[in-house]
C-alpha positions as CSV (number, residue, x, y, z in Angstrom):
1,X,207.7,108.3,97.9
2,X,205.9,105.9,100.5
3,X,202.2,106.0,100.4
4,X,200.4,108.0,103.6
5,X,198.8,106.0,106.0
6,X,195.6,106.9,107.7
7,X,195.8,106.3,111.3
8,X,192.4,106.1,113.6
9,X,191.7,108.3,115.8
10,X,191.1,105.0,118.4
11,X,194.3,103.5,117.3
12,X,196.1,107.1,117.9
13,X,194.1,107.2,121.5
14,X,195.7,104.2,122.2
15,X,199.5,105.1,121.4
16,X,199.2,108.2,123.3
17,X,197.6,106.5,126.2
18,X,200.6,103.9,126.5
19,X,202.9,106.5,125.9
20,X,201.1,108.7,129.0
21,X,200.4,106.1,131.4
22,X,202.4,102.6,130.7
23,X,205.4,104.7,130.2
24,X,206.0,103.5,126.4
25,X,209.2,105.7,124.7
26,X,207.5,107.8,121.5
27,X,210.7,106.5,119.8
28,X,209.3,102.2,120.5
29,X,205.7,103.4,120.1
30,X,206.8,104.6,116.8
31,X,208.9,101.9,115.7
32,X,206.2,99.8,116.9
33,X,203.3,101.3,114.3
34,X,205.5,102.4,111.7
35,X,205.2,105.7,112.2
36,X,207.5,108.6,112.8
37,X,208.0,110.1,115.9
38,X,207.1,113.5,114.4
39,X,203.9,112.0,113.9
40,X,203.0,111.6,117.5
41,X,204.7,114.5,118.5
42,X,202.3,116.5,116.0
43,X,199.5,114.7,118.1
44,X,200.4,115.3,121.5
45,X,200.4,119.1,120.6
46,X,197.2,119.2,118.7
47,X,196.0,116.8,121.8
48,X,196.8,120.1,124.4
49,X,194.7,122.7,122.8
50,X,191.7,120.1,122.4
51,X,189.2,119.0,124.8
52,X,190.0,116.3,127.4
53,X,187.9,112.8,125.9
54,X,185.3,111.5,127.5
55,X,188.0,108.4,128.6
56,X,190.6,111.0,130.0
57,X,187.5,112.8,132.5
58,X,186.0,109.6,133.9
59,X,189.7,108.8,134.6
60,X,190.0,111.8,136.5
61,X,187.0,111.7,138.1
62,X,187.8,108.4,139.5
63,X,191.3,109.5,140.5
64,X,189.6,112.3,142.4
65,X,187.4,110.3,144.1
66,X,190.2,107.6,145.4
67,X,192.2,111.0,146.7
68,X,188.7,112.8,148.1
69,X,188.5,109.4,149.6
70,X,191.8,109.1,150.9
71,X,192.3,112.8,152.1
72,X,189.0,111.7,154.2
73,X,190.5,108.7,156.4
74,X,193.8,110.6,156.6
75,X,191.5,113.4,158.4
76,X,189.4,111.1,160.5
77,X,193.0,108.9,161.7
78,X,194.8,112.7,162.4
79,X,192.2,113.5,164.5
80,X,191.7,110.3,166.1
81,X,195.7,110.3,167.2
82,X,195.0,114.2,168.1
83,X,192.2,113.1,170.3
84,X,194.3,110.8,172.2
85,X,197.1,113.2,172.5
């Protein structure tokens, strides 16, 4: 029977953030680490009933900020082209 392997917790951040936001199959991420897909399966569903990290809420809080940002000069540039209407 193969030995278990202890995976980090930083080195399982990072194969669920590739996986989330570079688009990486769990099937290559897998083959990649030498682990099985189960495996990060198992922590994508232990991932949903914990608390977002402290890396996943400064990424949302910039993301809301470019969109906050965005929705602004949208709403200054409709009403500018209402205006001259």
């Amino acid at each position: 029977m193969a030995k278990r392997q202890r995976i980090s917790s930083d080195v399982k951040e990072q194969i669920i953030g590739r996986i989330k936001d570079d688009g990486v199959s769990v099937a290559d991420a897998a083959r990649e680490h030498g682990i099985h897909e189960a495996t990060i399966y198992k922590w994508f569903r232990g991932e949903i009933s914990s608390q977002p990290t402290l890396r996943e809420l400064t990424k949302l809080q910039k993301e809301n900020k470019m969109l906050m940002e965005l929705v602004g000069e949208l709403t200054v540039k409709l009403s500018c082209a209402q205006k001259k209407n």
